[in-house]
DOROKE-318436 format. One record per atom (N, C-alpha, C): x, y, z. Coordinates in steps of 0.1 Angstrom, whole numbers, padded with zeros to 4 digits, always signed. Each point is the difference from the previous one (the first is absolute). Layout:
BEGIN
XYZ
...
This chain:
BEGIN
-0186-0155-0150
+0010+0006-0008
+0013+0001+0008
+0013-0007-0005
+0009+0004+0003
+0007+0014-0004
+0006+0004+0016
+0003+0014+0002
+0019+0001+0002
+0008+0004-0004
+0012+0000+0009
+0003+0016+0001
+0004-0001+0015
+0009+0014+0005
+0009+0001+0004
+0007+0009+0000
+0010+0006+0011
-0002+0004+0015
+0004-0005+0010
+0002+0008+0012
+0008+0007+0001
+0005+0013+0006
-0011+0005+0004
-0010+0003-0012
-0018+0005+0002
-0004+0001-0010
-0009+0017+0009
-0007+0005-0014
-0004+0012+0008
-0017-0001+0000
-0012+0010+0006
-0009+0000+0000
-0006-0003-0015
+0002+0005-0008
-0011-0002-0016
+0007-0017-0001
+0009-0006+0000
+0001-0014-0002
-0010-0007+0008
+0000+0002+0010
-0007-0009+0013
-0019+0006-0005
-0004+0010-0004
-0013+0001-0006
+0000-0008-0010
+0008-0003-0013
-0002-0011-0009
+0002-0011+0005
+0001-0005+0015
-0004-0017+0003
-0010+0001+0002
-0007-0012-0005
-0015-0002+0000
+0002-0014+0014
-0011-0006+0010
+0000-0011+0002
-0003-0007-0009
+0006-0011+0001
+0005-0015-0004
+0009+0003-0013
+0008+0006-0001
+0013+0005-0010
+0011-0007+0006
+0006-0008-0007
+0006-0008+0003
+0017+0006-0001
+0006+0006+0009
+0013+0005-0005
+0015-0002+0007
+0010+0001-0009
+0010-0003+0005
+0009+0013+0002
+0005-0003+0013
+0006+0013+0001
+0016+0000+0002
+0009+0009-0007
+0013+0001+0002
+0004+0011+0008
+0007+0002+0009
+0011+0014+0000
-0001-0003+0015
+0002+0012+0007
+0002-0002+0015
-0010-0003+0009
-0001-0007+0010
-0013-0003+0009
+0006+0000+0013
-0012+0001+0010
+0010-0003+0015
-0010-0012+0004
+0010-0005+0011
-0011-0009+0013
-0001+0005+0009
-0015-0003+0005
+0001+0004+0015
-0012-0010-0001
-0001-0003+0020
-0011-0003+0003
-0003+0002+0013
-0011-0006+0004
-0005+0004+0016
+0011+0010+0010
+0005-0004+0002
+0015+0005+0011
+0008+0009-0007
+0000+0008-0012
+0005+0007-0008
-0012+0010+0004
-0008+0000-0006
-0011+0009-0005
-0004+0003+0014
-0006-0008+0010
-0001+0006+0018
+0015+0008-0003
+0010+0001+0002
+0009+0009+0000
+0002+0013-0007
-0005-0002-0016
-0002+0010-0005
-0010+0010+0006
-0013-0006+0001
-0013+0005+0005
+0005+0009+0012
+0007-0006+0010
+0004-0001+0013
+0008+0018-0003
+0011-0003-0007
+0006+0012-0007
-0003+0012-0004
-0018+0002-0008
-0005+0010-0005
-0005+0005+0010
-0010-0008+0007
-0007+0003+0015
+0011+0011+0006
+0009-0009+0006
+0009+0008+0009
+0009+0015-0005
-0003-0003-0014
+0012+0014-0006
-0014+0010-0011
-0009-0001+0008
-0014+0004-0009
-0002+0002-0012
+0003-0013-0006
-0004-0004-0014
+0014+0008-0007
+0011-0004+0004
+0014+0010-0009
+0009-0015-0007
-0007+0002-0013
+0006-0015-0006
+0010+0004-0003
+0005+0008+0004
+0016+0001-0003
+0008-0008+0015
-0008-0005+0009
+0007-0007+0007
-0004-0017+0003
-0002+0001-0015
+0000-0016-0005
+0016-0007-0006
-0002-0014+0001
+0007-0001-0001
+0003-0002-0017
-0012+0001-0011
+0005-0003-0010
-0010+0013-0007
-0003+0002-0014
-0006+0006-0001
-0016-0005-0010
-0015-0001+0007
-0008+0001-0008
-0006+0005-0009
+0005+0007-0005
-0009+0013-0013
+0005-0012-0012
-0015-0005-0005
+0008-0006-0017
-0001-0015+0005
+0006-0003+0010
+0004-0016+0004
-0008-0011+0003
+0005-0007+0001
-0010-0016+0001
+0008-0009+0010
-0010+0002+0008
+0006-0016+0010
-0006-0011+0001
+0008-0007+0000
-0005-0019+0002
+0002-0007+0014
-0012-0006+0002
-0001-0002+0012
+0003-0012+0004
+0017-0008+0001
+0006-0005-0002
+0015+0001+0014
-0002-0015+0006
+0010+0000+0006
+0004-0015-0008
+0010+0004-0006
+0009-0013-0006
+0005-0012+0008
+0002-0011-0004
+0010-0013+0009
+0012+0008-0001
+0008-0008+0006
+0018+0006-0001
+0005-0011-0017
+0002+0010-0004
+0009-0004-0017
+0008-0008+0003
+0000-0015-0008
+0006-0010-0002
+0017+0008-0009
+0010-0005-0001
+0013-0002-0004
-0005+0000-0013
+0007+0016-0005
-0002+0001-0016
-0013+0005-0004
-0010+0004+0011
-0014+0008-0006
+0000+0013+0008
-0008+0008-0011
+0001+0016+0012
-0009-0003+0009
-0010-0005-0001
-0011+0000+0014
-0008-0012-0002
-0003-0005+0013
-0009-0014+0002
-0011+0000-0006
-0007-0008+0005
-0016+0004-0006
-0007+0010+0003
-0010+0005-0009
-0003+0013+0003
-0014+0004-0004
-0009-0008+0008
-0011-0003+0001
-0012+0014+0006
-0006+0006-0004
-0009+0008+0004
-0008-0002+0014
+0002+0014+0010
-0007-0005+0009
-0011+0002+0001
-0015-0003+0008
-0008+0006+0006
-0002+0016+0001
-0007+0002-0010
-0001+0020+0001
-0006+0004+0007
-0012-0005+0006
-0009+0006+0010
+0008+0001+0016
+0012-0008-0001
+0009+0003+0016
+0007+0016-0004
+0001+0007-0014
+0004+0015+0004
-0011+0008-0004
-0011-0007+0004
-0016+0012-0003
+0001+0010+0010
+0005-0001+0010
+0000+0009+0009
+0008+0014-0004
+0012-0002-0002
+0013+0006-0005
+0000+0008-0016
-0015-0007-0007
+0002+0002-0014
-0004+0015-0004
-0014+0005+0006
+0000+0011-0002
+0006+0014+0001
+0004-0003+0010
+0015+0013+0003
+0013-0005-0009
+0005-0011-0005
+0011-0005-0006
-0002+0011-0015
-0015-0001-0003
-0001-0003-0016
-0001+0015+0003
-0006+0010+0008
-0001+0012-0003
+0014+0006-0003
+0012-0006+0004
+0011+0007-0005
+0007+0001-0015
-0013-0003-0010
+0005-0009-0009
+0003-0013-0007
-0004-0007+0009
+0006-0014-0007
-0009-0010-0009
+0003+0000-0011
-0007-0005-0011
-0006-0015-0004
+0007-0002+0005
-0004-0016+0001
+0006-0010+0012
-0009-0011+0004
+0002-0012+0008
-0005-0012-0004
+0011-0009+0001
-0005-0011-0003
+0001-0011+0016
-0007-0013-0006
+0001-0007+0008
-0011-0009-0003
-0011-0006+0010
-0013-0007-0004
-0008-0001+0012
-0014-0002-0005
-0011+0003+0009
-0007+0010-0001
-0012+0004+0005
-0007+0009+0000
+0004+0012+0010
-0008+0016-0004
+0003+0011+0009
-0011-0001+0008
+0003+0013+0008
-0009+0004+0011
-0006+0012-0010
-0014+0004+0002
-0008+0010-0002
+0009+0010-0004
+0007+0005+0012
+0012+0013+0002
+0009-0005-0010
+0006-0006-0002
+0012-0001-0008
-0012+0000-0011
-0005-0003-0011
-0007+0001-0010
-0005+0014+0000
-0001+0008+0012
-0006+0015-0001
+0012+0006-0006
+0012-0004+0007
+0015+0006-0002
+0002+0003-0012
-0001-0013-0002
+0003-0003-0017
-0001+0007-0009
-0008+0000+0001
-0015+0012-0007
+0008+0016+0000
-0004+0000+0013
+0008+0015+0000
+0011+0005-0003
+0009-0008+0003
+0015+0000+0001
+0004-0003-0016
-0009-0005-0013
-0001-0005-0013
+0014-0011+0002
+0001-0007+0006
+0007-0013+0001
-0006-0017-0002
+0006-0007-0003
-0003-0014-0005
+0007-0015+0008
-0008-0004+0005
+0002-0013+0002
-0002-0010-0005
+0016-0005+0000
+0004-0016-0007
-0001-0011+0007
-0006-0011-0007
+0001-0015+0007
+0008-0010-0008
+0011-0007+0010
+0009-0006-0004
-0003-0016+0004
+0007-0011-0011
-0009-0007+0006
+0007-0010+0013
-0011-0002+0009
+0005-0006+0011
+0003-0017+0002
+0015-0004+0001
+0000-0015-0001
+0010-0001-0014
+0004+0014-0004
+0009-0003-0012
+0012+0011+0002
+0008-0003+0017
+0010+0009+0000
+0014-0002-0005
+0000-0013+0002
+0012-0004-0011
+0001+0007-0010
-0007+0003-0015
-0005+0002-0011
+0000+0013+0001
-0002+0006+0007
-0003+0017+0001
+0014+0003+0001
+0011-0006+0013
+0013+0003+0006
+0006+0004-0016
-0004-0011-0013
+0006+0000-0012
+0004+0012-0004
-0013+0011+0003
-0002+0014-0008
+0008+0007+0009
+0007-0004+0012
+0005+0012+0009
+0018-0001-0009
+0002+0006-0003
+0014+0005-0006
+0010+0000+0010
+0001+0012+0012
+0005+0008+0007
-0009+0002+0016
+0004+0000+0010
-0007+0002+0011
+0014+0004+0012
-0006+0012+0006
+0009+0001+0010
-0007+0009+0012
+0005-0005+0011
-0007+0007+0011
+0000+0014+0002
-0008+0014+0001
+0006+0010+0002
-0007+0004+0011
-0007-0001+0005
-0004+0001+0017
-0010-0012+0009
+0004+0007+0013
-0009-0011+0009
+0008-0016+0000
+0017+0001-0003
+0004-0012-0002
-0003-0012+0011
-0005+0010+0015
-0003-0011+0014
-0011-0004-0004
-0008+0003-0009
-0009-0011-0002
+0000-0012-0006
+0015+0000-0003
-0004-0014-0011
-0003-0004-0011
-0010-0012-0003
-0008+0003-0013
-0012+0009-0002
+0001+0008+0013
-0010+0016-0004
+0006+0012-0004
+0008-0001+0003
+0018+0010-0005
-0013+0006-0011
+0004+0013-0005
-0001+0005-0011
+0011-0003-0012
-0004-0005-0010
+0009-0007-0011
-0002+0013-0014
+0010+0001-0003
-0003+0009-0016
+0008-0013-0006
-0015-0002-0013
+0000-0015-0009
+0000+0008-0018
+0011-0007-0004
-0006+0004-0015
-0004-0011-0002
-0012+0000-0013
-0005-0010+0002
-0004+0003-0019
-0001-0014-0008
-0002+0000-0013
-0014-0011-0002
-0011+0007-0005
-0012-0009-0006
-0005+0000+0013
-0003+0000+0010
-0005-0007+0016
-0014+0000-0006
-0004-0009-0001
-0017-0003-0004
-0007+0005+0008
-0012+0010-0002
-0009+0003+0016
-0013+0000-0011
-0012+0005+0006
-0017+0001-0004
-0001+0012+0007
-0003+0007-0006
-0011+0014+0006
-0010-0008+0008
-0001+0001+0009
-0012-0004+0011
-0011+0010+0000
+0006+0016+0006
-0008+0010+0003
+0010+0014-0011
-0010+0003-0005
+0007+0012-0009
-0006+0014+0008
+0007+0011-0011
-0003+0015+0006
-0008+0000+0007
-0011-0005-0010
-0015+0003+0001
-0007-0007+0008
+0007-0009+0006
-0007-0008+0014
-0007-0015-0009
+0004+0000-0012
-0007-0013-0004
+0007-0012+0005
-0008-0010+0004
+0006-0012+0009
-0001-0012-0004
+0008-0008-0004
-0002-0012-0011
-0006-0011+0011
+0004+0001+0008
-0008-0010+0013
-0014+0003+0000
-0005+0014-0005
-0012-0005+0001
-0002+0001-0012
+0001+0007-0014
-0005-0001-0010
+0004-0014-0008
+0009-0008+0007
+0004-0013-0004
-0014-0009+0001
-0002+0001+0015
-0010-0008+0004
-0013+0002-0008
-0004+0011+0001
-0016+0006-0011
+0005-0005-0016
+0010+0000-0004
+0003-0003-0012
-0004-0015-0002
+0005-0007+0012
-0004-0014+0003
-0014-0002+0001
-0004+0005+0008
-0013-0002+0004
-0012-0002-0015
+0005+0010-0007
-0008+0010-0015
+0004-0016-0008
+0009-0005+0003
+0002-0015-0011
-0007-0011+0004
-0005-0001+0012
-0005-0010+0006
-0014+0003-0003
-0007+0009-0003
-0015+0003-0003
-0007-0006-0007
């Protein structure tokens, strides 16, 4: 079933994604990835957990785990391809307890980050990977607002219109990676 939202979005929306809900989302998003999120992480540790000395704010928000090419002449952002989720498994459980409602990107979680999830009633999106051209489409607007020495790990705030994602893992810890495969399996009988 197609779904569309708004970012930011709040807890009762993120309970009505089911996995494999196929949805497009509009309104504000951020990037981060590896070298962001070690930072962030790095940040709560050292200021004991005071997300007020973040650099953006997670309550409500969704980040994409996305370091862009550099934008060609005439586009807001290069390609913008989903990274590897399991490189901020480490980072994710402390991230998401401040709030943060959704992540996208692709690949499977760690045990912990699916406990998080759970707890924290947040949802992870899978974007697809090998089609970052096509995604850059949906980014509107993008601009760096912290961590700019990183580069293409900079923290970016992206408006973004339709960005195609899949519920992978919902509230409730259901996981399309594996209820995909049992679904498969049940046809093959």
């Amino acid at each position: 079933m197609d779904k569309h939202i708004t970012a930011p979005f709040d807890k009762k929306q993120v309970e009505d994604l089911h996995a494999g809900d196929y949805v497009y989302i509009s309104g504000v998003i951020y990037s981060a990835r590896d070298a962001a999120h070690k930072r962030m992480y790095d940040t709560l540790i050292e200021n004991e957990n005071d997300e007020s000395k973040l650099p953006i704010q997670l309550e409500g928000n969704v980040i994409y785990y996305l370091g862009p090419t550099p934008a060609r002449k005439g586009q807001v952002i290069g390609s913008a391809g989903p990274t590897t989720s399991s490189r901020m498994d480490k980072y994710t459980p402390l991230i998401l307890s401040k709030g943060l409602n959704g992540m996208i990107g692709k690949g499977k979680r760690s045990q912990a980050v699916i406990d998080a999830i759970v707890e924290n009633k947040a949802v992870y999106f899978a974007a697809v990977g090998g089609a970052g051209a096509l995604l850059s489409k949906c980014i509107k607007k993008s601009e760096v607002v912290a961590y700019d020495d990183l580069g293409t790990e900079a923290i970016r705030k992206m408006t973004v219109e339709n960005l195609p994602v899949i519920v992978v893992i919902d509230s409730k810890g259901n996981n399309l990676y594996e209820t995909a495969v049992a679904d498969y399996l049940k046809q093959q009988e």
